[in-house]
C-alpha positions as CSV (number, residue, x, y, z in Angstrom):
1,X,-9.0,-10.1,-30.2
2,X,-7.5,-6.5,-30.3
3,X,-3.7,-5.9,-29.7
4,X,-2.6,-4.2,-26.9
5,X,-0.9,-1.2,-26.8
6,X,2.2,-1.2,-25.6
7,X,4.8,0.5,-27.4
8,X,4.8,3.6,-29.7
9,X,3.6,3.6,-33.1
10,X,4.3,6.5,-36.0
11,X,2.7,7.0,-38.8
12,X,3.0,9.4,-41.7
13,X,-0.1,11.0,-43.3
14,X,-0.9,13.9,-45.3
15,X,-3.3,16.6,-44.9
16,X,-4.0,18.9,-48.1
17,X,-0.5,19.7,-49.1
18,X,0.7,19.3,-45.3
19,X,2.7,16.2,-44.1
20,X,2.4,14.9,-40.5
21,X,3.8,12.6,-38.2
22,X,1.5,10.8,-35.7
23,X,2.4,9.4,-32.9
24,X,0.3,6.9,-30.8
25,X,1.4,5.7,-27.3
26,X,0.1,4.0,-24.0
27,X,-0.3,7.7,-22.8
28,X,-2.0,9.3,-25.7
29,X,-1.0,10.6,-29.6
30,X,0.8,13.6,-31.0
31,X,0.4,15.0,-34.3
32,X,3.6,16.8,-35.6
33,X,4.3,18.5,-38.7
34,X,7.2,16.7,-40.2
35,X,10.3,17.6,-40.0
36,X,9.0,19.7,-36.4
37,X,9.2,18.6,-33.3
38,X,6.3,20.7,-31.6
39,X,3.1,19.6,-32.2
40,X,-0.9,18.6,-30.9
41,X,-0.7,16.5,-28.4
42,X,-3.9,15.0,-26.5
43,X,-3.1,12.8,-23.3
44,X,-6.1,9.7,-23.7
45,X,-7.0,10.6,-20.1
46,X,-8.1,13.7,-21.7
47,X,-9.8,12.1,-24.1
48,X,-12.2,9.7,-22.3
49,X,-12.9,12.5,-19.3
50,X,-15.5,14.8,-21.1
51,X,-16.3,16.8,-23.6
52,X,-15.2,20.0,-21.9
53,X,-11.8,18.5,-20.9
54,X,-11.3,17.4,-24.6
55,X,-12.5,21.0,-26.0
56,X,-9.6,22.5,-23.8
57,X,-7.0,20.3,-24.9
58,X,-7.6,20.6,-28.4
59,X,-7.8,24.4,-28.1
60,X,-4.6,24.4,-25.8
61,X,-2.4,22.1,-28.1
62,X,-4.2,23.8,-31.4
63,X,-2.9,27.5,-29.7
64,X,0.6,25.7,-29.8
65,X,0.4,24.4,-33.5
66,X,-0.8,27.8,-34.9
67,X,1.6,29.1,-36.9
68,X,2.4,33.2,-37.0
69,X,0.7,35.2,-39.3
70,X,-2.9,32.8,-38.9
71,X,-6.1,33.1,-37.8
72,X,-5.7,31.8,-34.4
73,X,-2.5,33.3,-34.1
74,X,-3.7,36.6,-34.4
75,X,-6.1,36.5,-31.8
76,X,-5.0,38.8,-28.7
77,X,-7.0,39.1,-25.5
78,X,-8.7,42.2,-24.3
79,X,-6.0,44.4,-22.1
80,X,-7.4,45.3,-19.3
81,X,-7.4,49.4,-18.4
């Protein structure tokens, strides 16, 4: 029988040369670069409601993440004339 969730786990991993703190709760995770506190968040609401509700979420909280000077950070939007 599985555990239930009800208190908040963290967990530190690494990713290439990157470490992260992760952060699972009743209400979802959060994946933080350590020693950061702003990070990925995804609510499990979000999660379980559909691929297009997931796809935003990830690209919302992956906008946040970004750091200056990359990829996704350099993206603008059109202005409008």
């Amino acid at each position: 029988m599985a555990t239930m969730l009800d208190k908040t786990l963290k967990r530190e991993l690494q990713i290439g040369d990157e470490h992260y703190m992760l952060t699972i709760s009743p209400d979802g995770l959060k994946l933080v670069v350590k020693g950061k506190r702003n990070g990925v968040e995804l609510q499990w609401v979000d999660l379980v409601s559909g691929q297009a509700a997931l796809a935003v979420a990830l690209n919302a909280s992956l906008d946040k993440l970004a750091a200056p000077g990359s990829a996704s950070a350099q993206r603008q939007r059109p202005s409008r004339r």
